[in-house]
C-alpha positions, -999 to 999 in steps of 0.1 A, spaced: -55 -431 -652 -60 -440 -687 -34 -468 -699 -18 -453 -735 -4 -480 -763 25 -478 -789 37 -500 -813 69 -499 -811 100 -526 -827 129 -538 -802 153 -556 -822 132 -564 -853 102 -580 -830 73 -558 -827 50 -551 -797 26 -533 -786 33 -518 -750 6 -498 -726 16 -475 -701 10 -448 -682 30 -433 -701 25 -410 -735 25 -427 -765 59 -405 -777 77 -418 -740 68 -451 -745 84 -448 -781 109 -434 -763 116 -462 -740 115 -486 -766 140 -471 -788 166 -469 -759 161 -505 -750 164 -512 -789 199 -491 -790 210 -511 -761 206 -540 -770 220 -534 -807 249 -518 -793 254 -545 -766 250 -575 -798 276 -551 -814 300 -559 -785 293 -597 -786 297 -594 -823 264 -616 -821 225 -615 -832 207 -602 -803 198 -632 -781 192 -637 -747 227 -634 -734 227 -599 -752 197 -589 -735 210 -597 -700 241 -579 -709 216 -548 -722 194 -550 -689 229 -546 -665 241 -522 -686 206 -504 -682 202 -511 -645 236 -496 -644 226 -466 -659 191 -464 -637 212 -467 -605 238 -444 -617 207 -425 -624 194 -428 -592 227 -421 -571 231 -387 -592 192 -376 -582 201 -392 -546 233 -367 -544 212 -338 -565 181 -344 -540 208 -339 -511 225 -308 -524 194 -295 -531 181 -300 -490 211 -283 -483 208 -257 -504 174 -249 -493 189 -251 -460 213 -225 -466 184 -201 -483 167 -202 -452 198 -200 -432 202 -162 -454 167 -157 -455 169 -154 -417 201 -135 -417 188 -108 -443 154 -107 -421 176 -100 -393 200 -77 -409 168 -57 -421 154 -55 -381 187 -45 -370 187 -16 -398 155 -11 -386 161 -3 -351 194 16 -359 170 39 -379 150 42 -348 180 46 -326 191 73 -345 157 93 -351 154 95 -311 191 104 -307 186 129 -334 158 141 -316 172 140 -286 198 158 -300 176 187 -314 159 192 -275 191 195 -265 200 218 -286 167 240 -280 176 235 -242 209 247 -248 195 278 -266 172 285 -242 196 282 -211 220 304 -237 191 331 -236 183 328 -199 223 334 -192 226 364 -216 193 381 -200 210 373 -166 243 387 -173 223 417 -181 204 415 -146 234 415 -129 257 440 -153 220 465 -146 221 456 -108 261 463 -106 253 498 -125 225 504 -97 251 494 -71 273 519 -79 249 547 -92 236 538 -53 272 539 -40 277 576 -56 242 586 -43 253 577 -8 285 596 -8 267 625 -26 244 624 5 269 618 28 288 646 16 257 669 21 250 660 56 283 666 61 283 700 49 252 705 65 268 696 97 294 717 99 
């Protein structure tokens, strides 16, 4: 990777820095270490030295670790709410296959539902017609009975 350079000032000393980095980051860089060690000389109430430069790099490291705890605890929330997608994920999938089947469920039970229904018609049908069979075969009965007394009554009168 190609190395980039910056001039840049840190407390009134120039330098020219190379880094990975773009030109504008390292800039960047620079200026914050700049501001921290002016503000840290402030404190001191003294020129920036090399006890205001220690002061500047704790106060840096400070804010790199603090840094680095908060993309520690966002790196962990972030795992866990991945976890928890995947967790709903699943639960919507299966939510969806359950509707699913439901559907299914209900399509054959409606079905079902309907060839009972045409089963029930039919048998309906089947017991009207034989209602009418038998109500027909009573009617023959007794038009039988009466044609057996009417032929009983004639051998009787032919008998006497």
């Amino acid at each position: 990777m190609e190395k980039n350079k910056a001039d840049v000032t840190i407390c009134g000393s120039n330098y020219i820095l190379s880094s990975d980095k773009s030109e504008e980051k390292i800039k960047e860089i620079a200026k914050f270490v700049d501001d921290e060690l002016r503000r840290t000389s402030r404190m001191l109430n003294v020129n920036p030295n090399y006890k205001s430069a220690v002061l500047a790099s704790l106060n840096i490291t400070e804010k790199l670790m603090d840094g680095n705890d908060m993309l520690l605890k966002l790196q962990t929330e972030n795992y866990q709410l991945d976890n928890d997608v995947k967790h709903y994920i699943d639960m919507w999938e299966q939510a969806k296959k359950q509707v699913t089947d439901l559907k299914d469920r209900m399509s054959t039970e409606v079905d079902k539902q309907s060839q009972s229904s045409e089963d029930y018609q039919k048998l309906q049908t089947k017991l009207v017609e034989m209602e009418n069979a038998y109500f027909d075969l009573q009617m023959e009965n007794v038009n039988l009975k009466n044609e057996i007394k009417s032929l009983e009554r004639l051998n009787q009168t032919d008998e006497l």
